[in-house]
N, C-alpha and C positions, 0 to 999 in steps of 0.2 A: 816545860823543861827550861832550865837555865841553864844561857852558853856559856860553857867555861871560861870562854874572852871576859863576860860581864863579873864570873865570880873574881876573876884576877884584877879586875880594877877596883872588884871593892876594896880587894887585898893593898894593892898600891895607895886607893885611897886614902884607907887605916891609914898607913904606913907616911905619908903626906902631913896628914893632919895631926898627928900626933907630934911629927919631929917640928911642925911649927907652934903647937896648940903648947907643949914644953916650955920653952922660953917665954914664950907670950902670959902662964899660968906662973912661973919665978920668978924673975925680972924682966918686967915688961923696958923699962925704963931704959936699961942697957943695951938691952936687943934692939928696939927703936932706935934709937938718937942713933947706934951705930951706923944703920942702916939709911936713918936721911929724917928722921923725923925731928922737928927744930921743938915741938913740943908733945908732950906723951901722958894720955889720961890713963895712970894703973888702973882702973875700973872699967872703966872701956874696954883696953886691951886686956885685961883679964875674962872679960866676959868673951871675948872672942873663942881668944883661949878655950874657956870653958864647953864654946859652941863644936867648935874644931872636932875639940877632943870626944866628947859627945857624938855626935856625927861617925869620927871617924873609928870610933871605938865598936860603935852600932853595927859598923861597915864590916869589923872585924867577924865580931859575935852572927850577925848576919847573915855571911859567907857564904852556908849552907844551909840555907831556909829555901823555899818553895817559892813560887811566883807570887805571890799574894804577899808576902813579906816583900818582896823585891819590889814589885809594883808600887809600894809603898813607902820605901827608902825613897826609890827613882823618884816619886811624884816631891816628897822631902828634898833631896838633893839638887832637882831641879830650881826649886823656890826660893831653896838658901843662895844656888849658884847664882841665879838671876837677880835676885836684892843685892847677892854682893857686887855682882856687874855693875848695876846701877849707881848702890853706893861709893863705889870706888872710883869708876867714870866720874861722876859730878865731883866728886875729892881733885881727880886729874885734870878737871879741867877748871878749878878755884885752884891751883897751882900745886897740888900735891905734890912727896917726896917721890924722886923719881923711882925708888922700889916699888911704888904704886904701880908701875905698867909693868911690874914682875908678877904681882898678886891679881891683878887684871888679869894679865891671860893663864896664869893656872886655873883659874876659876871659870875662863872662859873655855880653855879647855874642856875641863871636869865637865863641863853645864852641855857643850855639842855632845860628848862622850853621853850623858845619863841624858838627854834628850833623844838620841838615836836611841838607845837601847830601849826610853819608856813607847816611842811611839814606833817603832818599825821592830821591834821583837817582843814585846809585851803588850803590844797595842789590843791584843785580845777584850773585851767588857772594859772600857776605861770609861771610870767615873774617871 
């Protein structure tokens, strides 16, 4: 059984990654530099995009699936969450744009949130 707290965060999720995964998929270029970046790879940041929207699209569609589905978002979610920690950290600390410790902790967020959930209420058979 999946607790409805977890199916509302996939929902929030969604809803997260899309209003960012948007700009990032149109004008990368615009959104960045507004935001503090001195230089902006449209390919890079389009792939992100891509990633975001992906994810959080999956989150939506999701929603209402079974533990085994979710188990398997969660183990996904956690992996992106935690690469982007890392990626982002070492960005932050070769001097990134300080919106970086914005994206930092949503994502550290998201990553504490889908860790509790995969190991203390799905922890059932975990490969």
């Amino acid at each position: 059984m999946i607790p409805d707290n977890l199916r509302r965060w996939f929902v929030l999720h969604f809803l997260v990654d899309v209003i960012i995964a948007i700009p990032l998929l149109l004008f990368p270029e615009a959104v960045l530099t507004q935001l503090g970046w001195k230089s902006v790879d449209p390919f890079a940041s389009r792939l992100v995009g891509a990633a975001l929207m992906g994810i959080g699209v999956e989150s939506f569609l999701g929603r209402n699936a079974g533990v085994d589905v979710y188990r398997g978002m969660l183990n996904l979610k956690i992996i992106w969450s935690l690469s982007a920690i890392f990626g982002i950290g070492i960005t932050m600390l070769s001097g990134g744009p300080d919106m970086g410790w914005v994206f930092l902790g949503i994502f550290l967020i998201f990553a504490l949130v889908w860790i509790y959930y995969r190991f203390r209420v799905l922890a059932k058979e975990i490969p």
